[in-house]
C-alpha positions, 0 to 999 in steps of 0.5 A: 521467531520471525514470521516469515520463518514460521511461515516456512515451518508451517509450510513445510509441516503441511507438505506444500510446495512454495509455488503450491501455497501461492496458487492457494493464496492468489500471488507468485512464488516468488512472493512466498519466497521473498515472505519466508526470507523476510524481505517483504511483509505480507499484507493482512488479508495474506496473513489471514489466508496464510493463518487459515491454510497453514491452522496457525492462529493470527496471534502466533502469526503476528506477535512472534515478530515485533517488526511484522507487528510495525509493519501492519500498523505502518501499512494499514495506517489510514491517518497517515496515508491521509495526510500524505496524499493531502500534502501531495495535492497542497504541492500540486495545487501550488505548481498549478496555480503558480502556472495559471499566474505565470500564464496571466503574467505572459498573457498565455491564454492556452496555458491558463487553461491547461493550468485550470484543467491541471488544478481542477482534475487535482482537486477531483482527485482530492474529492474522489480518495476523501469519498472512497474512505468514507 
């Protein structure tokens, strides 16, 4: 069974409303609505308010659907979001240099420094997500 049809289930058993169970969790009925048809995940920390309303175990949650299961490693996979936004800012980095080069190249002062502002507010970026992890 799949959890957004254990969700619905349990739900129903407890005689709540979806609109009642969002107010309870802090996010819209329509996010209930679309957990229980399955076509979004909720996130872990709505997992852990779900289990905790409904008196269902995170084990009976999580291990009856195999792609809730990928969905939550997937999502709470720090590694992988670390390379994504270090990617991000190699590329990032790469058009803002090739900018100040075009500048000198052009003898465009004005450019040259909105290139090094635009490098410089990247790698502060960098810096600022490589302190939150930590």
């Amino acid at each position: 069974m799949t959890i957004g049809q254990q969700l619905r289930e349990a739900r129903l058993k407890m005689n709540l409303t979806q609109e009642e169970v969002a107010e309870r969790i802090f996010v819209s009925r329509q996010t209930i609505s679309n957990w229980e048809t399955g076509k979004s995940y909720p996130d872990i920390v709505s997992v852990i308010e779900l289990s905790n309303l409904y008196h269902i175990s995170l084990d009976m949650l999580l291990k009856g659907d195999t792609t809730m299961v990928k969905h939550l490693e997937k999502s709470t996979n720090l590694v992988a979001s670390d390379k994504k936004i270090v990617v991000t800012l190699g590329l990032y980095l790469v058009v803002c240099l090739t900018l100040i080069f075009i500048s000198i190249a052009l003898n465009h002062p004005k450019l040259i420094g909105v290139s090094l502002t635009l490098m410089i507010m990247g790698i502060t970026f960098l810096l600022y997500h490589i302190i939150k992890r930590i």
